[in-house]
C-alpha positions as CSV (number, residue, x, y, z in Angstrom):
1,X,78.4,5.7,23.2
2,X,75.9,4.7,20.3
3,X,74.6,1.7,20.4
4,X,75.5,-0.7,17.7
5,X,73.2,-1.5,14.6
6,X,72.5,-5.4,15.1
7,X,73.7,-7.8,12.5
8,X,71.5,-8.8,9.5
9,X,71.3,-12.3,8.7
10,X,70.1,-13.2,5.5
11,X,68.3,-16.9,5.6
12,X,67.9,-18.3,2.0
13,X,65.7,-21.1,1.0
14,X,64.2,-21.4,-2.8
15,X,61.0,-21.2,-1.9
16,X,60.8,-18.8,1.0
17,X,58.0,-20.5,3.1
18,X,59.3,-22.5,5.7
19,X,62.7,-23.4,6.7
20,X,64.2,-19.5,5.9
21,X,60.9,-18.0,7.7
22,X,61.5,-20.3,10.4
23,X,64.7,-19.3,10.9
24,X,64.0,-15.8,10.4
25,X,61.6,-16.0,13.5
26,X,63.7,-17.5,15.7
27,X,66.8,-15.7,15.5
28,X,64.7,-12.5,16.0
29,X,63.9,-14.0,19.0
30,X,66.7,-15.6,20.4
31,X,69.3,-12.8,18.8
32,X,68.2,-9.6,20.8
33,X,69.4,-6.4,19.6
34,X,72.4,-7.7,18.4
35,X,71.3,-9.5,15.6
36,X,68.5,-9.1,12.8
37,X,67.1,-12.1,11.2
38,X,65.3,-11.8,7.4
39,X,64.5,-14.3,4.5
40,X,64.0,-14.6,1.4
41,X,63.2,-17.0,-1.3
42,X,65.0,-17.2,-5.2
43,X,61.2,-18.5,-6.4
44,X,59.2,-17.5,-3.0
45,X,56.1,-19.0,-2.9
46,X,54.1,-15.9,-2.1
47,X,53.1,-17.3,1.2
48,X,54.1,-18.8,4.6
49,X,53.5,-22.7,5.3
50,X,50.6,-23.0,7.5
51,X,52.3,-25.6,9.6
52,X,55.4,-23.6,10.0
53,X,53.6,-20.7,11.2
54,X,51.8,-23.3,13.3
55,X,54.5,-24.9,14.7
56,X,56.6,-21.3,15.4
57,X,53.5,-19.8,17.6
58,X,52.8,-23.3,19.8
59,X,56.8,-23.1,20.5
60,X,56.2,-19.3,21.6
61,X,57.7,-17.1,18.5
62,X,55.8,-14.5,16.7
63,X,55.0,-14.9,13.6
64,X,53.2,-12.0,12.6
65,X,54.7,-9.6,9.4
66,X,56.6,-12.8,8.3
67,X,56.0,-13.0,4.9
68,X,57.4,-15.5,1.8
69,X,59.6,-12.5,-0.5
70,X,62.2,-12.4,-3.4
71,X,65.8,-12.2,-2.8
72,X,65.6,-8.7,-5.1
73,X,64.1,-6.8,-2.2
74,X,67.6,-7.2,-0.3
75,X,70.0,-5.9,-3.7
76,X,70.3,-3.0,-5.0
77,X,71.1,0.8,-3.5
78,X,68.3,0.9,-1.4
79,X,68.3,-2.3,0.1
80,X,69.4,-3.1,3.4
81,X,73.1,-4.0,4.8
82,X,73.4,-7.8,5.2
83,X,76.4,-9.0,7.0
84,X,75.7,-12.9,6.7
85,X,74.3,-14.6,4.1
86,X,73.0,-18.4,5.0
87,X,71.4,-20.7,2.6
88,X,69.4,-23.4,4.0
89,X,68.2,-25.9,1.3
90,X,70.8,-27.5,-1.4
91,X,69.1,-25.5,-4.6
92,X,69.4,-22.2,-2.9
93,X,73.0,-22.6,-1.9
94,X,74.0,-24.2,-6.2
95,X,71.9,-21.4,-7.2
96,X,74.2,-18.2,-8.3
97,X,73.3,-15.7,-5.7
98,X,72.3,-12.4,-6.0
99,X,75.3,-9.5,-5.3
100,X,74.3,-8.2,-1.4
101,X,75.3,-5.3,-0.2
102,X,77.9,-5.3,2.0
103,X,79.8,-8.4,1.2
104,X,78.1,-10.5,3.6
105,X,80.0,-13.6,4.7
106,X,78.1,-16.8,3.3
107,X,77.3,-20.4,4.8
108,X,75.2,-23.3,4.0
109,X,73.6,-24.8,6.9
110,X,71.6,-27.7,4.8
111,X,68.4,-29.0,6.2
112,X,65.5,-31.2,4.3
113,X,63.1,-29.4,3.4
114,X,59.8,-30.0,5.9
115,X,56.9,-28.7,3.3
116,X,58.1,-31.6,1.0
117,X,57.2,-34.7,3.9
118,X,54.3,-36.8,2.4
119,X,51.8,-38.6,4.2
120,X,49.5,-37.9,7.3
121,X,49.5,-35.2,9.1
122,X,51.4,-36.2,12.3
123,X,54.7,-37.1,9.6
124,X,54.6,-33.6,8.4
125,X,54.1,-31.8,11.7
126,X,56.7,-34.4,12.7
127,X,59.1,-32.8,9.9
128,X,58.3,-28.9,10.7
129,X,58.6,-29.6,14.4
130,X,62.7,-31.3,13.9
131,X,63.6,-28.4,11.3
132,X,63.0,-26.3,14.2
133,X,64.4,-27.7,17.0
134,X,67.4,-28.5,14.0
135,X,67.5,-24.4,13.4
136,X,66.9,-23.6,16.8
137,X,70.5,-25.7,18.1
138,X,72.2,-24.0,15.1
139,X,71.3,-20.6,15.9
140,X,71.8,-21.0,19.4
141,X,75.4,-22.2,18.2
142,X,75.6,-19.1,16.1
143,X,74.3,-16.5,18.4
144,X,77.2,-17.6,20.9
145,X,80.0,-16.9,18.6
146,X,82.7,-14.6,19.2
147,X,81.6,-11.8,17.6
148,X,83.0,-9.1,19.4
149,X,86.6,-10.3,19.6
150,X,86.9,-11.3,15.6
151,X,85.7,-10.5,12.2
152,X,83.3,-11.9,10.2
153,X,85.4,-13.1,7.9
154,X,87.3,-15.6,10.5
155,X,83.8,-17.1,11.4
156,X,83.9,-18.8,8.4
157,X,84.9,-22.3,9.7
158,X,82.7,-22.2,12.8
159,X,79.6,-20.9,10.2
160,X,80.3,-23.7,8.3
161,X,80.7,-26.2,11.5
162,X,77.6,-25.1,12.5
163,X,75.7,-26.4,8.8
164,X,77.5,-29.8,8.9
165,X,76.7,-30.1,12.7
């Protein structure tokens, strides 16, 4: 029997360099070969947070080939099949999105926004530190889902559940 392509989820964020490469990393890590996490930005940055990546390789993910990128590189007929679409700050998800391939099923899982924290250092390690553990819950949340027994589609709720949680 061949062995199933994993699942491509799709993290959103505006600017591509913390919160959506966060959770990119640890869904890679935590999803196995059933899942496939990616980001991508509306107005990326053009470069990783130093503190995120800072804060992913002391809690044990890797972190290297992530990468702040445009939404564009995952439309069009080359790009690759996404089967869930989840945006992470409040601009990304009132932004109009992009078509995906594969009509993906969409969520907004809201979370502030780490790289914005003002003040001394400990705050803003303080802030990437409780995005992850924040991201971490939810994708452990979403990785046990029932995928096998339903489709995509009826996730919805739960996918949504998940954000508000």
């Amino acid at each position: 029997m061949p062995r199933k392509a994993p699942q491509r989820v799709l993290f959103l964020c505006t600017g591509n360099s913390a919160r959506s490469i966060m959770a990119e990393a640890v869904l890679n890590a935590l999803g196995g070969a059933r899942f496939r996490g990616l980001s991508a930005g509306s107005h990326p940055k053009g470069r990783v947070h130093p503190v995120a990546l800072e804060v992913l390789a002391r809690a044990g993910y890797a972190t290297s080939g992530l990468r702040s990128k445009d939404w564009s590189e995952f439309v069009g007929p080359d790009a690759p099949r996404i089967d869930f679409v989840i945006t992470l700050c409040d601009a990304a998800a009132g932004e109009a999105c992009p078509v995906f391939p594969g009509n993906p099923v969409r969520a907004h899982w809201g979370l502030p926004d780490p790289a914005a924290v003002e003040g001394s250092e400990e705050a803003e390690l303080r802030a990437f530190l409780e995005a992850l553990f924040t991201l971490r819950r939810r994708i452990q949340r979403f990785t046990s889902l029932p995928f096998a027994s339903v489709t995509p589609a009826a996730l919805v709720p739960e996918l949504r559940a998940i954000g508000e949680a």
